[in-house]
C-alpha positions, -999 to 999 in steps of 0.1 A, spaced: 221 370 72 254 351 74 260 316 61 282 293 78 299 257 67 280 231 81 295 211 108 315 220 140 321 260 144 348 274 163 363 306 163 348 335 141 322 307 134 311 299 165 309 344 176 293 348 141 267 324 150 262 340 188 256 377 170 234 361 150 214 343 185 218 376 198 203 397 172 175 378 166 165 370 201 167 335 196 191 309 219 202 270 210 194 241 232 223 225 243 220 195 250 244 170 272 250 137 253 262 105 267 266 82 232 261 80 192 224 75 204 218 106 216 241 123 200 224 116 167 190 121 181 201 157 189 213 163 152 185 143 136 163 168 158 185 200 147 180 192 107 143 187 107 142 219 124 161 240 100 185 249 135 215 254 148 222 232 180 245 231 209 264 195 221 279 190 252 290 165 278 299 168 314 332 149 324 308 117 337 288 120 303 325 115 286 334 85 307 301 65 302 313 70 263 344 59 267 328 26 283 321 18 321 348 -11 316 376 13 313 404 6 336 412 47 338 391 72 351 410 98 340 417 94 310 380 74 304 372 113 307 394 127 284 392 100 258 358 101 258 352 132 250 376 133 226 362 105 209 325 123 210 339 152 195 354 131 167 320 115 160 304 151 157 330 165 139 326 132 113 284 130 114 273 168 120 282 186 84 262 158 67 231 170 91 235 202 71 235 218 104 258 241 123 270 226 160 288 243 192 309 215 204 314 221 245 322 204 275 297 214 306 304 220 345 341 215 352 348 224 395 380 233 407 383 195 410 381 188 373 406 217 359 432 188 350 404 176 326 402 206 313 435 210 305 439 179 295 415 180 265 433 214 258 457 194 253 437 176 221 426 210 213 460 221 207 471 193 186 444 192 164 444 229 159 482 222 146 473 195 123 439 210 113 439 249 117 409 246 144 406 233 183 387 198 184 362 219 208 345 250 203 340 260 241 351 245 275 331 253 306 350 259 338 326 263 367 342 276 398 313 293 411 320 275 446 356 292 450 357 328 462 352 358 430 385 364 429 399 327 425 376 320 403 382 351 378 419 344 386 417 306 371 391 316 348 421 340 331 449 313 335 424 290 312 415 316 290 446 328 281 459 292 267 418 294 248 423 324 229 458 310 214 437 283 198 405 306 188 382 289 217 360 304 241 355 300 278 323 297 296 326 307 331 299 307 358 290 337 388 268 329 411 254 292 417 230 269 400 212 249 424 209 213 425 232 189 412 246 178 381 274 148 373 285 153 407 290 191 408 270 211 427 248 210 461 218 217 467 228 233 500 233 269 489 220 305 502 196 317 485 211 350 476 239 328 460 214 316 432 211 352 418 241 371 405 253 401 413 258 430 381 288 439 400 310 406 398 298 407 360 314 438 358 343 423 371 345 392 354 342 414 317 370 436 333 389 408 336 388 386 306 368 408 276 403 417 259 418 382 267 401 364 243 355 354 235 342 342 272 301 337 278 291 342 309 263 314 329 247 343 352 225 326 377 190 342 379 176 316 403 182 286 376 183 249 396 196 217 378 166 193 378 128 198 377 107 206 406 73 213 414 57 248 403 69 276 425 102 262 443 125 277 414 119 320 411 131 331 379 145 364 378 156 374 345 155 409 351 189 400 369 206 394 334 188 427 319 207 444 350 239 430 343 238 439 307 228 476 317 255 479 344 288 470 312 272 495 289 269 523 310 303 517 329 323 505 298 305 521 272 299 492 251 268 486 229 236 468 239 238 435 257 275 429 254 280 399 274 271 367 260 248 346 281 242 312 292 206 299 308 213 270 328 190 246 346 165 253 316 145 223 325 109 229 338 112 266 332 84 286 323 81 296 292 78 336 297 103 334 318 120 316 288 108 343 263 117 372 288 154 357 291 159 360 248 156 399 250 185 396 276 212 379 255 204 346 263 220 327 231 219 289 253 199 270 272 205 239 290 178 211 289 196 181 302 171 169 328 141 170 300 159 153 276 168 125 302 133 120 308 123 121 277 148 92 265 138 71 294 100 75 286 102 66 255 127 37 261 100 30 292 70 32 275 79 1 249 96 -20 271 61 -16 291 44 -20 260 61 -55 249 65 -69 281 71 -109 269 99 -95 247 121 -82 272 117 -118 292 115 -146 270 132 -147 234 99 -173 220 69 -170 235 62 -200 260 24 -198 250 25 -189 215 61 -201 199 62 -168 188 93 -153 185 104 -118 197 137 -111 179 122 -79 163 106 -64 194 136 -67 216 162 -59 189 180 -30 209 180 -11 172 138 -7 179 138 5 217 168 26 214 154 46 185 124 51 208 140 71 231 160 90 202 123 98 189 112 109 225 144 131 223 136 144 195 98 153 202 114 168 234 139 190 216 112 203 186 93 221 222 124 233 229 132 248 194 101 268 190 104 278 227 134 296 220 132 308 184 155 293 168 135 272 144 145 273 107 172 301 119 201 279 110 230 295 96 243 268 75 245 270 42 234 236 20 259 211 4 263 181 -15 264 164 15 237 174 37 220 144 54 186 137 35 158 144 56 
């Protein structure tokens, strides 16, 4: 098996540690992050479980880190992913892990973001000999197959100069997430067709790396059993369809599972042997930080309204210090993510190799 650095992998890094997803059947959580808290969470969650992990943020998830007091929208979103990816580049080789750096769903509307950050990519990969990203997502699954492939090769052609890959979506996820997406869409739209696969490999395969979200009836969100029909035979179909035409080996594309939350888990299990090597959990992981947050603010009522007791004189600096409830929804996180690791495999799979300055467990 290969052994990677730990820290942030990009480039034959980042498709060394996708074979090795793919080969083994296994995928990485990825999880979107919205601060040190849960960004730390997710590695603290990746070490103990001997995995590899994904981080991500959408462009909203970037400006909440930059700070809701900053004056610029824009650039709240570029600078604050930028200023995430710092942190994780700083914090995750002491994890001892390995970590895809991304940015998630980015509409036709949010290409200057995009491009933007590229921007930052570029001029770290001068200074450093590596993009500050591994992978940018650009979602134009709303614009018509053709547009979107077109844009989707515009982008991936300024990518590949810096060794970075694309992740590109066909076909819809329902729901909504950060503002992109509806929850008004045909139903036939929710499933991919092999044929605009086909297309889209066509298109960008000798460009530069590109992973494909293929929508198999995936929704953003959890709802109750038996609105959301998983049909991962869609992704077994799509693989089939590039090996006979193109003659490729088995299960060429690389493959995203969006809208993981709520999922069942053979549907799950089924997706892995399809060349799944992702999985998006954002919804679960919100709840879980919120529970947990919840569940001691409910617990320690007083604290969280008077700073002494009125009854008692007792004081409550240590049960409203924000240190204690905001590790409780990092532990809630975690608990969250350790379901998620043995759900897809990837438990005590990681490919990093241990150094002097691995975080101590």
């Amino acid at each position: 098996m290969s052994q990677l650095k730990p820290g942030v992998v990009t480039g034959d890094d980042y498709r060394t540690l996708l074979k090795a997803c793919k080969a083994g059947k296994y995928a990485l959580p990825a999880v979107n992050v919205i601060g040190t808290n849960t960004v730390n969470a997710v590695l603290e969650a990746a070490a103990a479980n001997k995995s590899d992990v994904i981080i991500q943020c959408s462009n909203s998830g970037a400006a909440f880190y930059a700070g809701k007091g900053f004056a610029d929208g824009f650039q709240a979103k570029v600078m604050g992913a930028v200023s995430l990816a710092q942190h994780v580049h700083m914090m995750a080789e002491h994890y001892g892990i390995c970590v895809v750096l991304h940015t998630d769903h980015a509409n036709k509307k949010l290409i200057p973001w995009v491009n933007a950050m590229m921007d930052h990519n570029e001029a770290h990969y001068k200074q450093h000999g590596r993009p500050l990203f591994s992978s940018h997502m650009l979602d134009l699954s709303e614009e018509t197959l053709e547009e979107n492939l077109a844009e989707s090769k515009k982008m991936l052609e300024r990518m590949a100069k810096i060794d970075m890959s694309l992740e590109i979506e066909l076909g819809v996820t329902g729901g909504e997430e950060d503002g992109v997406g509806s929850d008004d869409i045909d139903n036939d739209k929710l499933y991919t067709q092999p044929e605009d696969v086909l297309q889209a490999y066509d298109t960008l395969h000798t460009i530069g790396h590109f992973s494909v979200a293929a929508s198999f009836g995936n929704v953003h969100g959890v709802y109750k059993p038996g609105n959301v029909q998983l049909r991962p035979e869609i992704l077994k179909n799509s693989q089939a369809l590039i090996q006979s035409a193109r003659g490729t080996g088995g299960n060429p594309l690389d493959l995203v599972f969006h809208g993981g939350s709520g999922s069942e888990k053979d549907k799950i299990a089924a997706s892995l042997n399809y060349g799944i090597f992702k999985m998006n959990i954002d919804t679960d992981t919100q709840f879980a930080f919120s529970e947990g947050v919840g569940k001691y603010v409910f617990e320690h009522e007083k604290a969280f309204k008077y700073q002494i007791d009125p009854e008692t004189d007792e004081p409550y600096k240590k049960q409203y210090d924000p240190r204690v409830w905001l590790r409780k929804g990092e532990e809630a996180i975690i608990e969250r993510l350790n379901e998620a690791f043995d759900d897809l495999r990837s438990k005590g799979k990681s490919l990093a190799v241990a150094t002097a300055n691995q975080h101590a467990a």
